[in-house]
C-alpha positions as CSV (number, residue, x, y, z in Angstrom):
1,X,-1.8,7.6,34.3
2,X,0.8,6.4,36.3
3,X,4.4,7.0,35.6
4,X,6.2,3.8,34.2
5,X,9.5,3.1,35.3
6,X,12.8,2.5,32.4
7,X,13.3,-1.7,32.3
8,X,17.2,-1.6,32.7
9,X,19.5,-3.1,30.1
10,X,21.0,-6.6,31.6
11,X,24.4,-7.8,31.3
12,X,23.0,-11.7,31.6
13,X,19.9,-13.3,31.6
14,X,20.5,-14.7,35.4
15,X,20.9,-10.3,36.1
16,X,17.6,-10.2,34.6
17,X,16.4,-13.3,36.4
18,X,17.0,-11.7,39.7
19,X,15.5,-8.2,38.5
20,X,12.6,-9.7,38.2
21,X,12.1,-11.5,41.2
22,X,12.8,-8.8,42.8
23,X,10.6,-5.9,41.1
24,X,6.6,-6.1,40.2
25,X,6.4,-5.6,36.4
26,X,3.5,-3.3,37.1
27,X,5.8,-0.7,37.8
28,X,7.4,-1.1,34.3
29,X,5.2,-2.3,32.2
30,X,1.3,-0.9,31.3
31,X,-0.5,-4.1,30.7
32,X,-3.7,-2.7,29.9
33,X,-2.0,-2.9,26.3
34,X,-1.2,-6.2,26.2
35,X,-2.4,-8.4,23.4
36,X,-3.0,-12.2,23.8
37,X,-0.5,-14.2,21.7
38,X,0.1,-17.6,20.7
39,X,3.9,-19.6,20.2
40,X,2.6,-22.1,17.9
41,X,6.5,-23.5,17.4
42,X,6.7,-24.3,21.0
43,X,7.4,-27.9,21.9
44,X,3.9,-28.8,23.4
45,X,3.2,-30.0,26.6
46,X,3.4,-33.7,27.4
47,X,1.3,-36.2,29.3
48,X,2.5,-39.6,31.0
49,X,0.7,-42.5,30.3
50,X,0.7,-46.0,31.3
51,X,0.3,-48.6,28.4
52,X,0.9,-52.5,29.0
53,X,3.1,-54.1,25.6
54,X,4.4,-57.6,26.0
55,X,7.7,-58.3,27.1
56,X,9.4,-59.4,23.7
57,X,8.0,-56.3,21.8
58,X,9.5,-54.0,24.3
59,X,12.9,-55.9,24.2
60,X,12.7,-55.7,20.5
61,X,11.9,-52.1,20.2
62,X,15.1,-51.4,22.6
63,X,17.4,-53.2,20.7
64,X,16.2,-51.2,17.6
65,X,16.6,-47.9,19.8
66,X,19.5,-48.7,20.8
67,X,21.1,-49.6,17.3
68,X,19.7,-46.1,16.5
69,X,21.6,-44.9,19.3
70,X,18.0,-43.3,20.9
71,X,16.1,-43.2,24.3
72,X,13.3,-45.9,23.6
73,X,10.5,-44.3,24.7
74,X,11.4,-41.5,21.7
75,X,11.5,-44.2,19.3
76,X,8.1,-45.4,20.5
77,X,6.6,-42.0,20.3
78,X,7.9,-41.8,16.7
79,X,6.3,-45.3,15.8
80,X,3.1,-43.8,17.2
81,X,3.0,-40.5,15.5
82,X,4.0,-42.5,12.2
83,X,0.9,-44.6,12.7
84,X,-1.2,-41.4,13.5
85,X,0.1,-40.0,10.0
86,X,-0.4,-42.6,7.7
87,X,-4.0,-43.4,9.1
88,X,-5.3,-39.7,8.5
């Protein structure tokens, strides 16, 4: 078995950042160990879409936004998942 090298300690993440681009992991790390694991907290991955609203509901949904004081497409997104919810 092949003799694995010590990962360093790193003052700062952008140290580390620059370790790594640098060095193969192979040499530090066995990865015939290495489990599969999921981050089900992560915020998931988003998609762009196209969707065609008329004119006077968009105006009306950034005037609401912006009384909220948030981006309109977020407000929009929350509309959607609200409507998702309530129809499960």
């Amino acid at each position: 078995m092949k003799q694995l090298k010590i990962i360093p300690k790193f003052k700062s993440e952008k140290d580390e950042r620059e370790f790594w681009l640098k060095n193969s992991s192979v040499n530090y790390v066995d990865w015939s160990k290495a489990v599969s694991v999921r981050f089900t907290n992560l915020k998931p991955s988003t998609k762009s879409i196209s969707i065609r609203l008329p004119e006077i509901m968009l105006d009306k949904i950034r005037i609401i936004a912006n009384k909220m004081d948030v981006p309109y497409q977020s407000l929009i997104k929350k509309y959607i998942d609200y409507g998702i919810r309530s129809a499960v």
